[in-house]
N, C-alpha and C positions, 0 to 999 in steps of 0.2 A: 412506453410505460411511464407513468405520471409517480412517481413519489417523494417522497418527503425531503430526505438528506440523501447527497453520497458521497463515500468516505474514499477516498485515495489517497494512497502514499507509495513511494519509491519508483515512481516514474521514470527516473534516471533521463530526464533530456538530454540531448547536447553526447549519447554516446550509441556505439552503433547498437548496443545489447539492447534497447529503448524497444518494445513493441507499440509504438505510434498510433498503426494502424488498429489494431488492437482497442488499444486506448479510444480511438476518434471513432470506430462502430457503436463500442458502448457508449459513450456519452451521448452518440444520435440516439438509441433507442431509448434512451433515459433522462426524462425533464423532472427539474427538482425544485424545491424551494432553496434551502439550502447545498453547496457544493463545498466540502470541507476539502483541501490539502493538507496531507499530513505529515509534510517533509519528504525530501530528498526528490522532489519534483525536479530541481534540476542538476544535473552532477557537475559542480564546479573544481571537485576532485579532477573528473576525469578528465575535465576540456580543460585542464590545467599542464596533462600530457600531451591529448590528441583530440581535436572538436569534431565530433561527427555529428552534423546536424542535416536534417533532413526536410523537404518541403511538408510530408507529413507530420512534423515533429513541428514546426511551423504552423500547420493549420490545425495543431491539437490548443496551441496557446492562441492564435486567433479566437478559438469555440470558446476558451473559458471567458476572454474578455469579450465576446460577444454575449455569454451571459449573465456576465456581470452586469452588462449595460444595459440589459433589459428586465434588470431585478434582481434578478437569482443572487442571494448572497451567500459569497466568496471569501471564506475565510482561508489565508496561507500559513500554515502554522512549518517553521522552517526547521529541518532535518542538520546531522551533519554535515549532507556534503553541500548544501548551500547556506551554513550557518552565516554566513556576511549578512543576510535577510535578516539576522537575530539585532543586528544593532536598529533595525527600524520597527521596534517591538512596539504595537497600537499604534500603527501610523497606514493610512490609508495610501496607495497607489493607484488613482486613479478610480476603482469600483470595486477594488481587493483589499479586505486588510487582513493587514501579517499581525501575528500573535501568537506569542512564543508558546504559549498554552492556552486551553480552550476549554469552559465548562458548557456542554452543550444536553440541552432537556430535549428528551422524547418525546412524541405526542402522547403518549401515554405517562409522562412523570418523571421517569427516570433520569437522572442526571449521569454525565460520564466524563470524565476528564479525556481531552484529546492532548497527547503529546505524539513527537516523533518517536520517544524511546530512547535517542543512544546516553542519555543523561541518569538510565539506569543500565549503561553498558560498560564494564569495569573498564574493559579493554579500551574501549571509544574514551573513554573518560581520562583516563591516566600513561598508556600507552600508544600512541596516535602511533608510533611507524607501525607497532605492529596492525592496527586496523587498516591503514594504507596496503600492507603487503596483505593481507586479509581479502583487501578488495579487489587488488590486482589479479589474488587467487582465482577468488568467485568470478572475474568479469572470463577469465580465459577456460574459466567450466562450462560457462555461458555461450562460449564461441565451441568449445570442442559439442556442448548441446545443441549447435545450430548443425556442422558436421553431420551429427545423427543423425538429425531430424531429416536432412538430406537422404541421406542413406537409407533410412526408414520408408521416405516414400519411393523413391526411387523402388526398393523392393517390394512396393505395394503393403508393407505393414501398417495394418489401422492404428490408429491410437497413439496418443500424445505421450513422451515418458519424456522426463530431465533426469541427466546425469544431477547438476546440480540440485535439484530437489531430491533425489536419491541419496548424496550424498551428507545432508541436512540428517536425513532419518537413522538412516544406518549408523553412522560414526560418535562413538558413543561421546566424545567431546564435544561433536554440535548437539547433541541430543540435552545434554547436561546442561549447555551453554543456554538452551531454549526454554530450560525448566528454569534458571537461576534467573533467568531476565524477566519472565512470567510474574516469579514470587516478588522478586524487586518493586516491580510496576502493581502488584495486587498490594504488596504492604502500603506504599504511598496512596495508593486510593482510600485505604482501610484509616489511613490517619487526616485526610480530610471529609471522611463520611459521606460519600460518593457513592454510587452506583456499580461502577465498573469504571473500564476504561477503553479508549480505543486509539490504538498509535498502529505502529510502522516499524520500522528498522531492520527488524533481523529475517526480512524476506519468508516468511511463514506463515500463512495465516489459517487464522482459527478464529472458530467461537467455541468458549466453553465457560462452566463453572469454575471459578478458582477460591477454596473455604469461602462459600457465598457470595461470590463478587463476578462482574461478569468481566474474563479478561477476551475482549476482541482487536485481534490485528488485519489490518488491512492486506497484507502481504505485498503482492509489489507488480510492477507491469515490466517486468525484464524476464523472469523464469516463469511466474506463473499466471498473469493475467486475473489478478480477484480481486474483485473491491467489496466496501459493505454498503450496503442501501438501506434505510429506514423507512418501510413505508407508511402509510399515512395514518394507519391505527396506531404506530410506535413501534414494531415490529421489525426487528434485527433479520439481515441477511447477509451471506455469503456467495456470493457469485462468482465463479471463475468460468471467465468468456474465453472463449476461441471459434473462430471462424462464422459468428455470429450465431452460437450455442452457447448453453450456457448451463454450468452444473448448479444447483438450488442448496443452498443448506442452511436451514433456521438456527436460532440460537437456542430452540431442544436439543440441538444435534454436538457432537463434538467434532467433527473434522471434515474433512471435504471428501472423505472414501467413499461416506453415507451419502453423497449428492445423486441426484436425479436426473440426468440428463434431458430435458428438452429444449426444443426450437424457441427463440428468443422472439416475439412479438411487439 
């Protein structure tokens, strides 16, 4: 499928929660002019504990700089947990530039600020142990999610569920947490007269309205495999891949309940 831009963030390299493979189906089905990153592509948090890198996880960075090389422009816009990338703020590597923020125009007009996010995350901002113990939480919801996931097939149950995206919705602190970070990111856009926005961070994604602005998150390729695509009329999408399917949700929609399930082409 040929479009315009696509948006990823929270890839987490370099750890085992990383859906690689995931990652490297969709980018075969999807050629782009632009390829945004939207932070936390690689986790230097966590290969700071334990490096788990993989030949997959390997041949996902291979595809990006192979299509850097052959046009596609790559912009790396750097998350917390590879903020060191921040000190080489507009500086090309190679056929990628890093930029610590990004105003990036639709085909159809629209303007959006790209950030990571955690810069409107109180916690990430002023408390760092407790985001560290935060992320150790999530990574080991992450593993008791793969458990499941075993277990679920093994008993022939259809269908995809995350404890850790379960526990986002349900718990009224992450729910709160999701709404505060939303308003945060719409008011900065609403003071440089922007469009909307579209970042990463708190592993959630969505398209929606917010008081007239569009806030879109990419969500992440560890729990839920979604990225956003822009196709060639200017035209927001939501996509959560697996198995080389893929759920649909425009930016009339608000959340990923309403998606459509069909066969990815």
């Amino acid at each position: 499928m040929q479009v315009r831009s696509i948006f990823l963030s929270d890839i987490h390299l370099g750890t085992r929660a990383c859906q690689a493979e995931a990652l490297l189906d969709f980018l075969r089905e999807h050629e782009s002019e632009y390829l945004f990153l939207v932070g936390d592509i690689i986790d230097f948090w966590a290969m700071g504990r334990s490096i788990q890198w993989t030949s997959t996880q390997n041949t996902v960075v291979q595809k990006v700089l192979r299509r850097a090389r052959h046009g596609e422009k790559v912009i790396f816009i750097p998350g917390n947990h590879d903020e060191v990338l921040r000190e080489y703020d507009d500086t090309l590597f190679g056929d990628i530039r890093i930029a610590n923020e990004w105003v990036h125009t639709t085909a159809d007009g629209r303007q959006f600020l790209l950030v990571h996010g955690d810069a409107f995350d109180q916690v990430t901002r002023y408390h760092r142990w407790v985001a560290v113990l935060g992320d150790k939480a999530y990574d080991f919801l992450v593993r008791v999610n793969g458990w499941l996931s075993l277990i679920r097939r093994t008993l022939r149950i259809s269908g995809y569920w995350s404890l850790a995206g379960y526990a986002k919705r349900k718990i009224k602190s992450a729910v709160n947490f999701i709404y505060d970070f939303e308003d945060s990111v719409i008011h900065a856009v609403r003071e440089r007269g922007l469009d909307g926005v579209i970042c990463g961070h708190i592993h959630s994604a969505a398209i929606k309205t917010v008081d007239g602005l569009q806030y879109i998150n990419c969500g992440d390729w560890v729990d839920s495999c979604t990225a956003i695509v822009e196709h060639l009329d200017g035209r927001l999408e939501l996509i959560e891949w697996r198995n080389g399917l893929y759920d649909r949700n425009t930016a009339k929609s608000e959340n990923l309940s309403s998606g459509l399930r069909i066969s990815a082409t």
